[in-house]
C-alpha positions as CSV (number, residue, x, y, z in Angstrom):
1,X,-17.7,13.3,-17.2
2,X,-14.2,14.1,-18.3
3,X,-12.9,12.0,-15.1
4,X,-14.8,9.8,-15.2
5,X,-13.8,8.7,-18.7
6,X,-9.9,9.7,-17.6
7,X,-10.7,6.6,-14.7
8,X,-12.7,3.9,-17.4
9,X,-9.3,4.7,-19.5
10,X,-7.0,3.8,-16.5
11,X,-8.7,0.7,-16.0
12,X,-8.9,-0.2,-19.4
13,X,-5.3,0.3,-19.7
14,X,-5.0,-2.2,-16.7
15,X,-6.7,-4.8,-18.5
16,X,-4.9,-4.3,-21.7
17,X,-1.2,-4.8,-19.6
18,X,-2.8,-7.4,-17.7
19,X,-1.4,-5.7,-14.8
20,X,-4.7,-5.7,-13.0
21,X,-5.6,-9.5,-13.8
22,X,-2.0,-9.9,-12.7
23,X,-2.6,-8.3,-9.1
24,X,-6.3,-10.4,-9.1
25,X,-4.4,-13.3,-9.5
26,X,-1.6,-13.0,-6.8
27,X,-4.3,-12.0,-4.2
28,X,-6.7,-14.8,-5.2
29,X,-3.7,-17.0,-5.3
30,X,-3.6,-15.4,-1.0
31,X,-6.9,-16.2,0.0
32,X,-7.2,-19.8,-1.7
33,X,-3.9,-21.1,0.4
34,X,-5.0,-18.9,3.4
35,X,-8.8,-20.5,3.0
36,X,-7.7,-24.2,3.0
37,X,-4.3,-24.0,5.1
38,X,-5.7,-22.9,8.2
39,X,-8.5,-24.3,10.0
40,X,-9.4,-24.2,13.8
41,X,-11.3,-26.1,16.6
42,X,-12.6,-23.9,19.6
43,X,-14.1,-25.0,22.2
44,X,-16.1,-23.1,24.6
45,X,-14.6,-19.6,23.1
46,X,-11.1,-20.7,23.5
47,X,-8.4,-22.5,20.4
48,X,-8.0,-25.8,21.2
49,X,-6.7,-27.9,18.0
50,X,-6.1,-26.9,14.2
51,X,-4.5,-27.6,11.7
52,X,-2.6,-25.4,9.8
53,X,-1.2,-26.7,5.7
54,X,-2.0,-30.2,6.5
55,X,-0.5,-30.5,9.4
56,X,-2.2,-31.0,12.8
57,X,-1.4,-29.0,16.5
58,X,-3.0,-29.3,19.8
59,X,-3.2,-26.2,22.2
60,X,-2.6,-28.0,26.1
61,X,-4.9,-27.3,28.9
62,X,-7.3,-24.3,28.2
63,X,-6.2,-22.4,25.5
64,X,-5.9,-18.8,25.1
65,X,-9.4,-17.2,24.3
66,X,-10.1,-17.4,20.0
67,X,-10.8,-13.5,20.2
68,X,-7.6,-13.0,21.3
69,X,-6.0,-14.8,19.0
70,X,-7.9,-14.0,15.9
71,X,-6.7,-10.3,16.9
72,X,-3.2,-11.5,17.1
73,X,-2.9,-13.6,13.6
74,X,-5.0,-10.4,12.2
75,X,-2.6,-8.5,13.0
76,X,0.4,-10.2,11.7
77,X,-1.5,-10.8,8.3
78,X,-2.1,-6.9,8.4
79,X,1.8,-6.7,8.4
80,X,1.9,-8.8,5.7
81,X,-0.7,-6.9,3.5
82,X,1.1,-3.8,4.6
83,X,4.2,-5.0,2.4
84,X,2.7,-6.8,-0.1
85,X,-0.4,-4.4,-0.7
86,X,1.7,-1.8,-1.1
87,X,4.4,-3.1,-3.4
88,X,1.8,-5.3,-5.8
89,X,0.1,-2.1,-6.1
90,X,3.3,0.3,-7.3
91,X,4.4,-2.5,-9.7
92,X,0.8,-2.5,-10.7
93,X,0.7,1.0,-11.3
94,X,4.5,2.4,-11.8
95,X,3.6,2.5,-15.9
96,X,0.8,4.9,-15.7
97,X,3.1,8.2,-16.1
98,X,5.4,6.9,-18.7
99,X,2.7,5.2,-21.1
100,X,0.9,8.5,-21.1
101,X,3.7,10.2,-22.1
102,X,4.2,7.9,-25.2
103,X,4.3,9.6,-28.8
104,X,0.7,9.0,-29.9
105,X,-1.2,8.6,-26.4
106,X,0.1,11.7,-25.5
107,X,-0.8,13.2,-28.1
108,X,-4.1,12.1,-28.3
109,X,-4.7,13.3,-25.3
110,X,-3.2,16.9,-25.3
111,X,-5.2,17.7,-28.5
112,X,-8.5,16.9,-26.6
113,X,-10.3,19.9,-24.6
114,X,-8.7,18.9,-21.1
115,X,-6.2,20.9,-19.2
116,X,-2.7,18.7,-18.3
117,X,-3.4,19.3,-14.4
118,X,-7.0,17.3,-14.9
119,X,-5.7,14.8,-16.9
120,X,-2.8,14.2,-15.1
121,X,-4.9,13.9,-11.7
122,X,-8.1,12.4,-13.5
123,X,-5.4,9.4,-14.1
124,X,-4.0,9.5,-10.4
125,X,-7.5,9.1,-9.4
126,X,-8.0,6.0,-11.6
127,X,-4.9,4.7,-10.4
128,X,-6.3,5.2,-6.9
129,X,-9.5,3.7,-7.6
130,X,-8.0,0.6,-9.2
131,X,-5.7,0.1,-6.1
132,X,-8.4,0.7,-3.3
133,X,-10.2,-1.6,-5.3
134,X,-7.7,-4.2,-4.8
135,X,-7.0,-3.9,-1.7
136,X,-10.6,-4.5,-0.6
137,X,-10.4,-7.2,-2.5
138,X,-7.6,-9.0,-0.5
139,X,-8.0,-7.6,2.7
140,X,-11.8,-8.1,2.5
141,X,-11.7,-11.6,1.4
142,X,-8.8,-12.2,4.2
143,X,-11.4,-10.7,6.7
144,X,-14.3,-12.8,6.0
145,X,-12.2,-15.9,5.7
146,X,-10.5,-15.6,9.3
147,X,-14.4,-14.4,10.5
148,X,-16.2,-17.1,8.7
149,X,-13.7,-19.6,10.4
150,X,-13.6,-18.5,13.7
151,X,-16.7,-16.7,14.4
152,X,-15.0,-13.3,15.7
153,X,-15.5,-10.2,14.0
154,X,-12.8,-7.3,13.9
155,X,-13.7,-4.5,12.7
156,X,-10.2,-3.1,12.8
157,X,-8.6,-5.2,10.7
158,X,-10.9,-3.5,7.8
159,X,-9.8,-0.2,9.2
160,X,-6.7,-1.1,8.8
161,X,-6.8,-0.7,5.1
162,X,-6.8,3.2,5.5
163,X,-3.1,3.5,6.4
164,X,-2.1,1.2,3.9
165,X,-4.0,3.0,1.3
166,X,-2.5,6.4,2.5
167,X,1.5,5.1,2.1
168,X,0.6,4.0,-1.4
169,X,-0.9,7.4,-2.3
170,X,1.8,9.0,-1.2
171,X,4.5,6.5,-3.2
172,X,1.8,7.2,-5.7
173,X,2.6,11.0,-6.1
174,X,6.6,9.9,-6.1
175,X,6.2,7.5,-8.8
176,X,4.3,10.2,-10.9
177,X,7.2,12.7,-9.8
178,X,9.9,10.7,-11.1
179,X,7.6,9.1,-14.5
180,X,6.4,12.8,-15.5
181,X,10.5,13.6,-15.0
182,X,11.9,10.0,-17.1
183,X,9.2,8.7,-18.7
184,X,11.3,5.6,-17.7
185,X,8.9,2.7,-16.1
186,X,11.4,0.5,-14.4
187,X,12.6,3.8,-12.6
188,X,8.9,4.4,-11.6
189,X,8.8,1.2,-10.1
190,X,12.3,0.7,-8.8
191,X,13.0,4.5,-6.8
192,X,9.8,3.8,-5.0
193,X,11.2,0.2,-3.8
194,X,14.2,1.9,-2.7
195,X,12.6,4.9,-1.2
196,X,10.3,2.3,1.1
197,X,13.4,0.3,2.0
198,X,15.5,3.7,2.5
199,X,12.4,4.9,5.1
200,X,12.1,1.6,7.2
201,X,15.7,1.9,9.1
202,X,15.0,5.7,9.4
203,X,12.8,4.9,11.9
204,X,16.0,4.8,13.9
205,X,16.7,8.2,12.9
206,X,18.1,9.6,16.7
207,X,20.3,6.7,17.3
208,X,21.6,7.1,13.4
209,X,22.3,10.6,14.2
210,X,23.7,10.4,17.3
211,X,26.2,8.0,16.2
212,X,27.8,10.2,13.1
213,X,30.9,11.6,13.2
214,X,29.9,14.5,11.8
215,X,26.8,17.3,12.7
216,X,26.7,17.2,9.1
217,X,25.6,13.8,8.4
218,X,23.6,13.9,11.7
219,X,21.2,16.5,10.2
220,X,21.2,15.1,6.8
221,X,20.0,11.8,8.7
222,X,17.2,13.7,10.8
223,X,15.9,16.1,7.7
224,X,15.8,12.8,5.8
225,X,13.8,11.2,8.1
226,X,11.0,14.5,8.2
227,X,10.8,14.2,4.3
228,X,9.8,10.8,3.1
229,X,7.4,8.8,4.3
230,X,7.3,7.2,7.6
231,X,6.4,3.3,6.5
232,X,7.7,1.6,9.5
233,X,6.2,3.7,12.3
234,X,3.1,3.7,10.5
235,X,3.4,-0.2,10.3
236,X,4.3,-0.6,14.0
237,X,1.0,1.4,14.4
238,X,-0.9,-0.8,11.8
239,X,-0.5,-4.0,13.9
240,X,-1.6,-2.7,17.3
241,X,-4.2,-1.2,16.4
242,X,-5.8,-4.5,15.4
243,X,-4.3,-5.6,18.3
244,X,-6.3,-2.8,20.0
245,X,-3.3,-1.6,21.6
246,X,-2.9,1.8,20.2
247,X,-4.3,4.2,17.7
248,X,-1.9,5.3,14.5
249,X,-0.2,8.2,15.7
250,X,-0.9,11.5,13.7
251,X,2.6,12.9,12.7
252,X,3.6,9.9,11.0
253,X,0.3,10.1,9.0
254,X,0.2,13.3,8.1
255,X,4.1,13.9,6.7
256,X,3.7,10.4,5.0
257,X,0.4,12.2,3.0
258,X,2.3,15.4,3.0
259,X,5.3,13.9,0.9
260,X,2.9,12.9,-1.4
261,X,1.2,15.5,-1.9
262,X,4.4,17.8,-3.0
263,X,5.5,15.2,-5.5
264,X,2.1,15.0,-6.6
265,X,2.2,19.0,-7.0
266,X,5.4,18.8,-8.8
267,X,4.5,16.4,-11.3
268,X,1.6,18.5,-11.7
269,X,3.7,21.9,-12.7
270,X,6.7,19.6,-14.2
271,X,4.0,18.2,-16.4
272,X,2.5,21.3,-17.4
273,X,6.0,22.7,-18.6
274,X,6.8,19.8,-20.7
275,X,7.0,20.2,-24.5
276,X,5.1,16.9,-26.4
């Protein structure tokens, strides 16, 4: 009962910022332009005209089969949920920690018969709930609408919301790191940002390394690249498996969940130790 109220007081919080009618908005904003800018004509299984915002294209001779290319404009708008999912739902959530920690709300909250760890966690799972929420929400609605227009049905496209869910979680736990350790909400918003862009050209990490001057910087590069979370790799494996290429590697998965589960700890402990 305790989380459960922990959770109704995250989302009420959300409505109180406007945060979440902020992130409704944005993804109902997504679905209206992708509902009336795209719109197909198949003919016996295969694309053979559209029109996409307004403006009309013909596909010559037999075109390629519509399964095959709902799988493929899937799986570029899966890249392009991947980003914006993710960063929409830090911004929507980066003030969490810092708000808690507020004179007043804090203190509210420490005099009630609750330990720090479970209300600490009992608002990480609020904020997970609100986001996973959200994210069905757009990646739902942009499901039916591609199905409903073409009449192909991809079930991994919906799976596809598992990955993206995991990164978050895991820039979920940083963001609650570096909020129990500020109590600063632009930093809680911003160091996540930077740690996602920091990540992406890690993916490079052996050609980085192998072009340092020093062994130094060569294994500050690689051990880099083991700690924080591996968002391009896992995007690279977000977009073929709709494609139906591959299947999301494991390693990248689990460090990725791993990193956030030792911020996640540490915010726990760092938490627990601080004087209110």
């Amino acid at each position: 009962m305790k989380t459960w109220a922990l959770i109704v007081d995250t989302w009420r919080e959300a409505l109180a910022r406007y945060t979440l009618l902020g992130f409704l908005a944005v993804s109902s904003l997504f679905l209206l332009v992708l509902t009336f800018a795209l719109n197909l004509d198949i003919v016996d299984g295969a694309l053979a005209a559209g029109t996409l915002f307004g403006k009309a294209f013909e596909v010559p001779g037999k075109g390629p089969a519509i399964a095959t290319v709902v799988a493929t404009g899937q799986s570029v708008f899966a890249a392009m949920l991947y980003v914006l999912g993710v960063f929409l739902a830090v911004f929507a959530t980066g003030s969490q920690v810092p708000n808690l920690q507020h004179r007043g709300t804090v203190d509210l909250y420490v005099t009630r018969p609750i330990s720090r760890t479970h209300l600490l966690l009992g608002r990480f799972l609020g904020a997970v709930t609100l986001v996973t929420a959200n994210l069905l929400f757009l990646c739902g609605g942009v499901f039916v609408i591609i199905s409903a227009k073409t009449h192909v049905w991809n079930p991994r496209f919906l799976v596809a919301i598992a990955p993206i869910l995991l990164v978050f979680l895991s820039f979920l736990g940083f963001m609650y790191l570096i909020g129990v350790a500020t109590s600063s909400t632009p930093l809680s918003i911003m160091l996540p940002y930077a740690l996602y862009l920091l990540s992406v050209p890690l993916a490079a990490h052996d050609r980085i390394a192998a072009a340092m001057d020093s062994r130094l910087g060569a294994g500050a590069v690689q051990v880099l690249y083991w700690i924080l979370p591996k968002t391009a790799e896992i995007g690279r494996d977000l977009t073929g498996y709709v494609l139906g290429k591959t299947t999301p590697a494991a390693l990248p998965l689990a460090t990725t969940a791993a990193f956030g589960a030792v911020c996640l700890g540490a915010a726990v402990v760092a938490f627990n130790r601080k004087n209110f």
